[in-house]
PDB file with one MODEL, atoms N, CA, C and O in Angstrom:
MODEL        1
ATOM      1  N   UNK A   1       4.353   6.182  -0.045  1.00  0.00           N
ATOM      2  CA  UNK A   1       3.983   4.800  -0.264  1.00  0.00           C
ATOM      3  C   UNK A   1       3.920   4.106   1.088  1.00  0.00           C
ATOM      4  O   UNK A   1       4.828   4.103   1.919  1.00  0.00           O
ATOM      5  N   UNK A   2       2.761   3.532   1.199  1.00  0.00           N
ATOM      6  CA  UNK A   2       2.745   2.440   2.310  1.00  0.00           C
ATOM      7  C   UNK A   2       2.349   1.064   2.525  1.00  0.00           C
ATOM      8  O   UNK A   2       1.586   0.779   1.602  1.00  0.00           O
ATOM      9  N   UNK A   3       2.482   0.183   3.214  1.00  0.00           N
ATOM     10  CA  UNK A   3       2.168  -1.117   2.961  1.00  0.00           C
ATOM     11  C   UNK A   3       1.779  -1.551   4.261  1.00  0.00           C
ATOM     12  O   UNK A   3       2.528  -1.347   5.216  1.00  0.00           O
ATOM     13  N   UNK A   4       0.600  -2.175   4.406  1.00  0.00           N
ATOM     14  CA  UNK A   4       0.555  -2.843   5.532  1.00  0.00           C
ATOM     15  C   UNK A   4       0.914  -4.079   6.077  1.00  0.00           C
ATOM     16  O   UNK A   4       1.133  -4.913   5.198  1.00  0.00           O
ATOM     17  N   UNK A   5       1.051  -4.492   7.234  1.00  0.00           N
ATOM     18  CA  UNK A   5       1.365  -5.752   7.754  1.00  0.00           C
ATOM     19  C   UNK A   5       0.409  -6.690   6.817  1.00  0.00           C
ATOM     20  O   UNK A   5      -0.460  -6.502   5.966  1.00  0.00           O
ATOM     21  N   UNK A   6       1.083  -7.859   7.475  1.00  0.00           N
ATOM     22  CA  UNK A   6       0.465  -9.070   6.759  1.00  0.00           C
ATOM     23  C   UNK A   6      -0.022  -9.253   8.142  1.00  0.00           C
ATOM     24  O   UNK A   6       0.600  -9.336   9.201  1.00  0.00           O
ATOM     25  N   UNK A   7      -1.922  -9.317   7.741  1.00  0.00           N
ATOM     26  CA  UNK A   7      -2.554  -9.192   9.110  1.00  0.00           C
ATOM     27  C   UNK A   7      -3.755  -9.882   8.961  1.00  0.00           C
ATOM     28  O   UNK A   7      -4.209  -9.673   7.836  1.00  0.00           O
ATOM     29  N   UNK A   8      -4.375 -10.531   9.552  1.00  0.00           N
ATOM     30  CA  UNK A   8      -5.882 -10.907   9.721  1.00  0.00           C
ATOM     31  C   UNK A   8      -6.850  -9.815  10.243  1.00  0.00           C
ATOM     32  O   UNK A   8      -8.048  -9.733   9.971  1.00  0.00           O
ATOM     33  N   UNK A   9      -6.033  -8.885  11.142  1.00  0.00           N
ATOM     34  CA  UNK A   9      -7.391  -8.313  11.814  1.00  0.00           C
ATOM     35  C   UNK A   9      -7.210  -6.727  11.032  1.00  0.00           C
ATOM     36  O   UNK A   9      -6.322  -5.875  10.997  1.00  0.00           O
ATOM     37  N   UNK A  10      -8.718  -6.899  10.393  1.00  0.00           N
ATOM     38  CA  UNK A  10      -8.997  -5.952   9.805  1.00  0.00           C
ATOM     39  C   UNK A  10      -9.190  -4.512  10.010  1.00  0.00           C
ATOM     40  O   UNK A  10      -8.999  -3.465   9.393  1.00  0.00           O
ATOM     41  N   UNK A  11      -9.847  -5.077  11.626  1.00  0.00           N
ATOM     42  CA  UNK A  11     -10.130  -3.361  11.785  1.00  0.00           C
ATOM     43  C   UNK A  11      -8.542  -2.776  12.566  1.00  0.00           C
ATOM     44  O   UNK A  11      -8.643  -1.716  13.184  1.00  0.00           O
ATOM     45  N   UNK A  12      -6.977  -3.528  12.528  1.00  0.00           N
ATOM     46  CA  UNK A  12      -6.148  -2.650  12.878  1.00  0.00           C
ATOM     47  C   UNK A  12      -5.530  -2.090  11.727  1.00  0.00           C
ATOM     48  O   UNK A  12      -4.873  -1.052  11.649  1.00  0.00           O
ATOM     49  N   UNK A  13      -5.932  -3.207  10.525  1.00  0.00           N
ATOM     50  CA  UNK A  13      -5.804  -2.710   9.102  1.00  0.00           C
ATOM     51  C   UNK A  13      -6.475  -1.403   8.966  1.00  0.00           C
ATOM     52  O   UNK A  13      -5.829  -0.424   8.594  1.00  0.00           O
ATOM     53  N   UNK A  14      -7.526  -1.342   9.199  1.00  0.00           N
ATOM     54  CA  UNK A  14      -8.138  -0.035   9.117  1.00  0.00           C
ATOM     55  C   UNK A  14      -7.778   1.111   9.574  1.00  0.00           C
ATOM     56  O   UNK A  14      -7.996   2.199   9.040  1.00  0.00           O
ATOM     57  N   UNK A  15      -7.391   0.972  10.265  1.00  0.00           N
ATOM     58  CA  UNK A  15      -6.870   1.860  11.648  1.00  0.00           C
ATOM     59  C   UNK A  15      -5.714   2.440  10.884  1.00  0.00           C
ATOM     60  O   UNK A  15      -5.633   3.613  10.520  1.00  0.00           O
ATOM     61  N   UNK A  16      -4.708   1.366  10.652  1.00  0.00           N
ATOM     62  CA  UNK A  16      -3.571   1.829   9.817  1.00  0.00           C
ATOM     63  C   UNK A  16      -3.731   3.072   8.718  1.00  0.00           C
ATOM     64  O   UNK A  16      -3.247   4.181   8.495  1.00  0.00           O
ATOM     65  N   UNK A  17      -4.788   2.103   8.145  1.00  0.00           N
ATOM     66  CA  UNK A  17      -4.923   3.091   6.916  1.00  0.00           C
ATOM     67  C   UNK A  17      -5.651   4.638   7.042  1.00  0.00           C
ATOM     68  O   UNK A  17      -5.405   5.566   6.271  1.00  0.00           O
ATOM     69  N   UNK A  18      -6.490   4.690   8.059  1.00  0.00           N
ATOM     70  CA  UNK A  18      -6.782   6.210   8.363  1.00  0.00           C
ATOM     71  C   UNK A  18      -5.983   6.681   8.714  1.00  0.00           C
ATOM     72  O   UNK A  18      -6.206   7.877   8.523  1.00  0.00           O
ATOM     73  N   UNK A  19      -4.778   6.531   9.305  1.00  0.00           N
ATOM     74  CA  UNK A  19      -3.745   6.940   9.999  1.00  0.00           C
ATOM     75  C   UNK A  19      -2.787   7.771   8.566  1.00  0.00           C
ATOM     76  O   UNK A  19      -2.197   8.841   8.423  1.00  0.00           O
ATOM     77  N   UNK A  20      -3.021   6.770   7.857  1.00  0.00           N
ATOM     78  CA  UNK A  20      -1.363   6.902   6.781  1.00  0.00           C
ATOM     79  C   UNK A  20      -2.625   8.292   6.303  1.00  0.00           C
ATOM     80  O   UNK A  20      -2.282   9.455   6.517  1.00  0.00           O
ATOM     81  N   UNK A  21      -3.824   8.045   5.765  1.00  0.00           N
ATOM     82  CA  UNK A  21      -4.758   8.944   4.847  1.00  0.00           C
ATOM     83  C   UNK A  21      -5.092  10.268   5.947  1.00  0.00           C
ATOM     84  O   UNK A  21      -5.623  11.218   5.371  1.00  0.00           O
ATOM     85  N   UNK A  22      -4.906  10.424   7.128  1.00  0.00           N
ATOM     86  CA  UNK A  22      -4.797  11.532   8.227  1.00  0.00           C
ATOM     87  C   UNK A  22      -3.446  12.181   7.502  1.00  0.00           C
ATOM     88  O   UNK A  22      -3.475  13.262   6.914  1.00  0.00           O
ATOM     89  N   UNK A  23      -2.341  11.408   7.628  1.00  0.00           N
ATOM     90  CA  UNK A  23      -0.516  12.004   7.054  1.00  0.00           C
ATOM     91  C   UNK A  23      -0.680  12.935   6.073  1.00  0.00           C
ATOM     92  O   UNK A  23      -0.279  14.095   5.976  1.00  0.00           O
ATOM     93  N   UNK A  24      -1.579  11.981   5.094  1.00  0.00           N
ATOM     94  CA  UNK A  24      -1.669  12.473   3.536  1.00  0.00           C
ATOM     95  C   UNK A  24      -2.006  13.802   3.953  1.00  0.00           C
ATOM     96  O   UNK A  24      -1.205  14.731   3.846  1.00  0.00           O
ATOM     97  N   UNK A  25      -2.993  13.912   4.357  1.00  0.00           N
ATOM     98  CA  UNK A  25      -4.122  14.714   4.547  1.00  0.00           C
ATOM     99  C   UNK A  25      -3.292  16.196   5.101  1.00  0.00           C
ATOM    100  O   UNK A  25      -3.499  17.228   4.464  1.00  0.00           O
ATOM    101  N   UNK A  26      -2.378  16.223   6.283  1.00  0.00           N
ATOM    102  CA  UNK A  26      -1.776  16.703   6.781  1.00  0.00           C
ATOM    103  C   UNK A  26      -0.618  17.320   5.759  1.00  0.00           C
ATOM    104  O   UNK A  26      -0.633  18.551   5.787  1.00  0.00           O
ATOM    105  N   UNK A  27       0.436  16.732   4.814  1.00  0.00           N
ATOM    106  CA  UNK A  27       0.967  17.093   4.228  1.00  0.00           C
ATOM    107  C   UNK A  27       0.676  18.094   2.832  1.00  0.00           C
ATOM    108  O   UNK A  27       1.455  18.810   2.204  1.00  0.00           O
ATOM    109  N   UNK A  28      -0.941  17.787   2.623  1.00  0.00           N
ATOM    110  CA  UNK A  28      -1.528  17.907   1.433  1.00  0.00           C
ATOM    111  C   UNK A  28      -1.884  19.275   1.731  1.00  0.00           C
ATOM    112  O   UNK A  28      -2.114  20.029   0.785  1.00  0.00           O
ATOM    113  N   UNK A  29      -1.971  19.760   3.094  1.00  0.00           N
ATOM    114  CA  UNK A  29      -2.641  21.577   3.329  1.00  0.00           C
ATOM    115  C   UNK A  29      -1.066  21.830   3.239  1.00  0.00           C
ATOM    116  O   UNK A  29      -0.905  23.002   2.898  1.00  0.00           O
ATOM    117  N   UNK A  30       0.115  21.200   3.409  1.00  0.00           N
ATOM    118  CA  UNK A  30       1.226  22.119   3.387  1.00  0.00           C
ATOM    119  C   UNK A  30       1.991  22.140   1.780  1.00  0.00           C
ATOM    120  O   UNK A  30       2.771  22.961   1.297  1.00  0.00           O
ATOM    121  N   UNK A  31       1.436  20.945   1.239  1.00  0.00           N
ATOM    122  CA  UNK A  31       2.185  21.317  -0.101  1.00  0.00           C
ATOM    123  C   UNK A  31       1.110  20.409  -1.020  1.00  0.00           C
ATOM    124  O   UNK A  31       1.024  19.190  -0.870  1.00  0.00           O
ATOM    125  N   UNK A  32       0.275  21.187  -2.023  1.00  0.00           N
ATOM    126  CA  UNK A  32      -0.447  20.867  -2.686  1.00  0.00           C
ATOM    127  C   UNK A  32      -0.422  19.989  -4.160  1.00  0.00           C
ATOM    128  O   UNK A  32      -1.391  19.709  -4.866  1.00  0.00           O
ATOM    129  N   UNK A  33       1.265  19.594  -4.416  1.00  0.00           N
ATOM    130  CA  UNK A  33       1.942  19.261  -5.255  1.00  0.00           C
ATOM    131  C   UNK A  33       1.664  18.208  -4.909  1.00  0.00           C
ATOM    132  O   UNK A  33       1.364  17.436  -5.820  1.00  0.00           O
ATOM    133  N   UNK A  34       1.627  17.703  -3.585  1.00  0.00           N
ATOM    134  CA  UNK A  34       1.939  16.092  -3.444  1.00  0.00           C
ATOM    135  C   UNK A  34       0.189  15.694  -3.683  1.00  0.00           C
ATOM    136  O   UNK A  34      -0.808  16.093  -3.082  1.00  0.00           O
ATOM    137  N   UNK A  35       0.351  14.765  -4.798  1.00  0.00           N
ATOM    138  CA  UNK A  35      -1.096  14.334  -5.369  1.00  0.00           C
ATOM    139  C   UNK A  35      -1.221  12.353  -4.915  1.00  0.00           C
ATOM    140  O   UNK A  35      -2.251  11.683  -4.988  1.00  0.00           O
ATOM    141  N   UNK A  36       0.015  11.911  -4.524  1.00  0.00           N
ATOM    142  CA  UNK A  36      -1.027  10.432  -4.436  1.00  0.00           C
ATOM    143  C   UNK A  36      -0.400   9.471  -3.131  1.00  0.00           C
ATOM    144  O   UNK A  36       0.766   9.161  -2.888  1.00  0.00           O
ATOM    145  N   UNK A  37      -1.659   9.145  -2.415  1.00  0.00           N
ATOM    146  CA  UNK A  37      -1.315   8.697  -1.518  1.00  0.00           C
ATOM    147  C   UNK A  37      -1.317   6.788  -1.525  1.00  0.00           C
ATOM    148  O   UNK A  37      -2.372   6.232  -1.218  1.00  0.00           O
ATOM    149  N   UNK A  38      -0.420   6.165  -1.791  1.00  0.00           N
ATOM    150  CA  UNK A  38       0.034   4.962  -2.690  1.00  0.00           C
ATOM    151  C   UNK A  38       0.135   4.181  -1.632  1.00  0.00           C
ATOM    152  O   UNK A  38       0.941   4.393  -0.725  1.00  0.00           O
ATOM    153  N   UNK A  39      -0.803   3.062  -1.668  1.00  0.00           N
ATOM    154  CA  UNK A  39      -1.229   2.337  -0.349  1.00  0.00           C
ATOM    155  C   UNK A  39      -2.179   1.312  -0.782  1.00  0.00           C
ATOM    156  O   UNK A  39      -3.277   1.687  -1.194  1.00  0.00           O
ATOM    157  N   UNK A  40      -1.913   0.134  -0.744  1.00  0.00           N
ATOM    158  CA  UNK A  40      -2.517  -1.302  -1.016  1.00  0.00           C
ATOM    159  C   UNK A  40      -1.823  -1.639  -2.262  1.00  0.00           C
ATOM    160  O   UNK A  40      -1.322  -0.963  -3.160  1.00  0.00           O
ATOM    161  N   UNK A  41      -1.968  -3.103  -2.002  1.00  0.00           N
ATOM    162  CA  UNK A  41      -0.882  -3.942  -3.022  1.00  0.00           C
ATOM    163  C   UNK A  41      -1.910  -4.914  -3.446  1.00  0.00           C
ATOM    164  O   UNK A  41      -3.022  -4.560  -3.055  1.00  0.00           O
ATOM    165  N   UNK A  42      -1.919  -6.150  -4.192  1.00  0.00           N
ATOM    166  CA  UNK A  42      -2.459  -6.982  -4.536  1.00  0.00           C
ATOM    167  C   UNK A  42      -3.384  -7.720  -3.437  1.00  0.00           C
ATOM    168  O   UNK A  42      -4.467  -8.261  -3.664  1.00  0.00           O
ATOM    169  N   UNK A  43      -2.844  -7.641  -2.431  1.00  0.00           N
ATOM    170  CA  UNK A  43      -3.399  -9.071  -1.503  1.00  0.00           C
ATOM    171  C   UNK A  43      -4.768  -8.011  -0.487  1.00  0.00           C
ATOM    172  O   UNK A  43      -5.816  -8.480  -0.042  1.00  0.00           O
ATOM    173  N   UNK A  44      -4.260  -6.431  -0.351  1.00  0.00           N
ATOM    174  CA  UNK A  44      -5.144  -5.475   0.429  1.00  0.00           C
ATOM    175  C   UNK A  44      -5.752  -4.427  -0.630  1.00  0.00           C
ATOM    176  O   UNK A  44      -6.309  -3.601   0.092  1.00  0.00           O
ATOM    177  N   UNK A  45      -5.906  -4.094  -1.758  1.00  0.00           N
ATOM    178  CA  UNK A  45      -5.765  -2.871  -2.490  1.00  0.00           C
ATOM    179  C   UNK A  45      -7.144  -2.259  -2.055  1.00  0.00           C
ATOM    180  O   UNK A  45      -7.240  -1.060  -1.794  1.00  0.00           O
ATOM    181  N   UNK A  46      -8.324  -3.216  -1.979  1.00  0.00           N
ATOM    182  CA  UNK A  46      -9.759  -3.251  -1.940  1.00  0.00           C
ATOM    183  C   UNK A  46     -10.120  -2.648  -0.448  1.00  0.00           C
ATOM    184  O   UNK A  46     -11.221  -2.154  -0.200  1.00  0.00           O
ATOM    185  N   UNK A  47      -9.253  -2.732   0.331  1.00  0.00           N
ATOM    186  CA  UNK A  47      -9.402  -2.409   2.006  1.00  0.00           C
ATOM    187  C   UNK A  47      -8.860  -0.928   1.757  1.00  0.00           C
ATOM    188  O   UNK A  47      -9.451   0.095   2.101  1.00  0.00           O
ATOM    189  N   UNK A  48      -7.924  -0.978   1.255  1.00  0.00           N
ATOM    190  CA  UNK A  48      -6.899   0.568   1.279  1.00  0.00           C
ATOM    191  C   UNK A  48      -7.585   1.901   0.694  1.00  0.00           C
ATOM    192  O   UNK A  48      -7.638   3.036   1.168  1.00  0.00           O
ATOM    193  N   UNK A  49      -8.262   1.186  -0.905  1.00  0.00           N
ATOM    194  CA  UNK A  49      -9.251   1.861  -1.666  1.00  0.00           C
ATOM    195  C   UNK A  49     -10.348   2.666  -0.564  1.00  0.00           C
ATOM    196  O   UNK A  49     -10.632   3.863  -0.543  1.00  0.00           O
ATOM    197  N   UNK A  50     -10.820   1.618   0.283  1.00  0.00           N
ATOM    198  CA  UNK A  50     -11.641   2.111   0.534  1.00  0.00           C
ATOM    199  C   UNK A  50     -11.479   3.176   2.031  1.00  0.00           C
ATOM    200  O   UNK A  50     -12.218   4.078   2.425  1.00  0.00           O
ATOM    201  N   UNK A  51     -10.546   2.773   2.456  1.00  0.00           N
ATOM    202  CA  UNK A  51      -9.983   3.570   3.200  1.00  0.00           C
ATOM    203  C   UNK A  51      -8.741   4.806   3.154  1.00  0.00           C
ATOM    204  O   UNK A  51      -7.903   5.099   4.007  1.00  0.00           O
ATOM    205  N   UNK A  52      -9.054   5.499   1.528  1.00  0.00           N
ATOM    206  CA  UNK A  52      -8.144   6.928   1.477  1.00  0.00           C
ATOM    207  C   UNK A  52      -6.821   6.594   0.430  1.00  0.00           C
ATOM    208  O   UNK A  52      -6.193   7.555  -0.015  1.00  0.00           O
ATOM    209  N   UNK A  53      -6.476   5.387   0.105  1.00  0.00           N
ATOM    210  CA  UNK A  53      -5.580   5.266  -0.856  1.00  0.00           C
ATOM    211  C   UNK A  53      -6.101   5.819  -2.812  1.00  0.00           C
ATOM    212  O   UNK A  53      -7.065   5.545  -3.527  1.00  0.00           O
ATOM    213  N   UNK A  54      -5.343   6.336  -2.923  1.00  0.00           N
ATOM    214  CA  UNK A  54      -5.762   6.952  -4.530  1.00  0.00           C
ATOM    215  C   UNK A  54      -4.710   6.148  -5.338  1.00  0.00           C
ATOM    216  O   UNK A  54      -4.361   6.776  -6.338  1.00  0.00           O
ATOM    217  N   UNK A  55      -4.347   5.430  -5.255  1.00  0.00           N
ATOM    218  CA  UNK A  55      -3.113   4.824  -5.537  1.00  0.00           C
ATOM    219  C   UNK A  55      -2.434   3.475  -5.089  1.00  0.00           C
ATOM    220  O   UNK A  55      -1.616   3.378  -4.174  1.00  0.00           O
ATOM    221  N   UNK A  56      -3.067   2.095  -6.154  1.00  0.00           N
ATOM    222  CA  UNK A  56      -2.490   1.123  -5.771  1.00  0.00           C
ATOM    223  C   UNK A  56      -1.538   0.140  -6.576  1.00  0.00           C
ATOM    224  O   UNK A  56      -1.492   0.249  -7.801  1.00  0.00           O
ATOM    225  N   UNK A  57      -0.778  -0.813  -5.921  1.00  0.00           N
ATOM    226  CA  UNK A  57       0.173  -1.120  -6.682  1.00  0.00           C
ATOM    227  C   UNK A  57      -0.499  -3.098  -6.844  1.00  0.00           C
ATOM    228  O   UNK A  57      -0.796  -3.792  -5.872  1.00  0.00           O
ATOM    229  N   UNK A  58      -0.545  -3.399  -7.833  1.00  0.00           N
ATOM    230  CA  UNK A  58      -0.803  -4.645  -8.577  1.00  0.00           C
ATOM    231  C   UNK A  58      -0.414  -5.820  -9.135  1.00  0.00           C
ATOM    232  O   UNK A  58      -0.916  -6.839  -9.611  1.00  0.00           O
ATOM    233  N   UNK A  59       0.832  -5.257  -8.881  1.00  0.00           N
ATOM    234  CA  UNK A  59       1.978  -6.458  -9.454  1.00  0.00           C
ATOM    235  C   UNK A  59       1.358  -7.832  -9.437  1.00  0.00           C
ATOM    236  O   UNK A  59       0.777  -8.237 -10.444  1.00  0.00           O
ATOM    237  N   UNK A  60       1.467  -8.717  -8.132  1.00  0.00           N
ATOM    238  CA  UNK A  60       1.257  -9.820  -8.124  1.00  0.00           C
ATOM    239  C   UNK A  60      -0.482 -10.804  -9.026  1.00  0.00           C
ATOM    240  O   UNK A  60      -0.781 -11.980  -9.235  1.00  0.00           O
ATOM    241  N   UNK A  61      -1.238  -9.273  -9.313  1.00  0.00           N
ATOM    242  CA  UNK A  61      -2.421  -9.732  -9.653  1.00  0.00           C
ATOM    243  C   UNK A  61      -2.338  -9.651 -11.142  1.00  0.00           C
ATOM    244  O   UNK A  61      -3.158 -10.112 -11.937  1.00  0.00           O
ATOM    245  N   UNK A  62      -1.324  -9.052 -11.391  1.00  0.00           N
ATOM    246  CA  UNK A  62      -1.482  -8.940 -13.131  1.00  0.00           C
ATOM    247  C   UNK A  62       0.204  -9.666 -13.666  1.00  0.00           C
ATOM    248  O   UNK A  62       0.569  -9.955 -14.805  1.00  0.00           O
ATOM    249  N   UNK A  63       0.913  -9.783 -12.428  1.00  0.00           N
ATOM    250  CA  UNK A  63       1.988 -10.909 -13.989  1.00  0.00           C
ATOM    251  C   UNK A  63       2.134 -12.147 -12.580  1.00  0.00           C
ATOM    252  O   UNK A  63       2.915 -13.093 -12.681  1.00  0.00           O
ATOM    253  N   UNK A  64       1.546 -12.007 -11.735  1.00  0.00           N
ATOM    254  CA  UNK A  64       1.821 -13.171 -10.667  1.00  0.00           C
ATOM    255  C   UNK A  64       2.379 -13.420  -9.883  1.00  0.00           C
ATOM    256  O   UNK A  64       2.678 -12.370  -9.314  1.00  0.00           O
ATOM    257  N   UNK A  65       2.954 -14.571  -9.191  1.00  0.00           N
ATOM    258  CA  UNK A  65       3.709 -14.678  -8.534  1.00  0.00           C
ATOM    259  C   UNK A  65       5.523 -14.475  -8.962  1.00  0.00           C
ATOM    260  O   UNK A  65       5.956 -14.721 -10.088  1.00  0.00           O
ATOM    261  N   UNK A  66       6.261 -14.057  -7.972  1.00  0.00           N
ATOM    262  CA  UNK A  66       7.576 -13.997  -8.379  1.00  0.00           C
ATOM    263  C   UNK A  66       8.381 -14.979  -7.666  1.00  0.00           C
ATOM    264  O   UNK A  66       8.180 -15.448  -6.546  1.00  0.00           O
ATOM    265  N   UNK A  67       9.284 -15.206  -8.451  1.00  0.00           N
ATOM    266  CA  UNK A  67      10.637 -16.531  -7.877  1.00  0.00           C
ATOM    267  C   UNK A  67      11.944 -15.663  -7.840  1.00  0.00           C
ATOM    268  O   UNK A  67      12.706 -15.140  -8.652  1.00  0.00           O
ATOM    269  N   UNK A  68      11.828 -15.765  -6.653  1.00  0.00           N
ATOM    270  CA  UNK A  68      13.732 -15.355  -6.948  1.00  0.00           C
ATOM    271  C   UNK A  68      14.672 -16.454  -6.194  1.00  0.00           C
ATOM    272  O   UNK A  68      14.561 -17.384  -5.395  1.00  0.00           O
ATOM    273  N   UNK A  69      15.653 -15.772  -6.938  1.00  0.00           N
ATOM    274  CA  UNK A  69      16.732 -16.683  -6.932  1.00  0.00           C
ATOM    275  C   UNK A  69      17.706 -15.937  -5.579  1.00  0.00           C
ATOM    276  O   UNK A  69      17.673 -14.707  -5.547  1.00  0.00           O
ATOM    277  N   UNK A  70      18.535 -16.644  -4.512  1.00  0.00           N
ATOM    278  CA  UNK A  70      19.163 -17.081  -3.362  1.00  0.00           C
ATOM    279  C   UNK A  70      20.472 -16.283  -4.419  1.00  0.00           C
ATOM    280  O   UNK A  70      20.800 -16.767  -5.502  1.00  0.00           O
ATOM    281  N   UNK A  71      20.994 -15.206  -3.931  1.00  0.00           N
ATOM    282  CA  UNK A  71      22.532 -14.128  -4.434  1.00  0.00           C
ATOM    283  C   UNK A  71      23.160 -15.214  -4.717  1.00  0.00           C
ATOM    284  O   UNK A  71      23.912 -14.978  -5.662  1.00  0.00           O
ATOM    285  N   UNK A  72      23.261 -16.654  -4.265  1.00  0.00           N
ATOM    286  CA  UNK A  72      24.428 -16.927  -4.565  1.00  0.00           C
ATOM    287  C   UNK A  72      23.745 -18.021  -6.101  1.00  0.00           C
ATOM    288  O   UNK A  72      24.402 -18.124  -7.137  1.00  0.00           O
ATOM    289  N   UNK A  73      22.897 -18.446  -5.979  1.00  0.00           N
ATOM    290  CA  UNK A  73      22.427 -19.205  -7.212  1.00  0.00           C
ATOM    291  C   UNK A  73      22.111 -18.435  -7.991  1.00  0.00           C
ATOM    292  O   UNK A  73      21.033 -18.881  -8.385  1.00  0.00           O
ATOM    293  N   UNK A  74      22.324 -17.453  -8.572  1.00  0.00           N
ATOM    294  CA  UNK A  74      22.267 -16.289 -10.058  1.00  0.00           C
ATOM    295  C   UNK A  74      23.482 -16.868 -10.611  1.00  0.00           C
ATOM    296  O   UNK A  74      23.476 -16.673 -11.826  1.00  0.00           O
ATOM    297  N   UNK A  75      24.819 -17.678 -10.127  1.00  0.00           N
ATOM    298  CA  UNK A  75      26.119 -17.766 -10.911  1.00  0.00           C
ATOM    299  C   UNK A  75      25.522 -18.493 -11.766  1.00  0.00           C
ATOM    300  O   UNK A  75      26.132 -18.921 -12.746  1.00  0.00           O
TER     301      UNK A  75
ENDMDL
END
């Protein structure tokens, strides 16, 4: 699983992501078991997709934003 910076510039986004999909790539001739390379989240999924991720995570686009609560305000 990987995640990228919170970034404007795209093409180091890019960069990133051939990098992590090179790893994959690398691990994948040594063990053929490992099937998904899990990379982009809600805010990048569309950049990641297109750059080697088989596998993205969605949370924020399908139940929204989250609130949490400060450890000590849960009492």
């Amino acid at each position: 699983m990987a995640m990228l910076p919170l970034s404007g510039d795209e093409a180091m986004l890019k960069k990133l992501c051939r990098k992590m999909r090179a790893l994959y790539d690398g691990l994948r001739r040594e063990d053929a078991d490992i099937e998904h390379l899990s990379m982009g989240m809600s805010g990048d999924w569309k950049l990641c997709a297109e750059n080697g991720s088989n596998m993205i995570r969605l949370g924020t686009s399908l139940f929204g934003p989250r609130h949490y609560l400060a450890p000590d305000a849960q009492n």
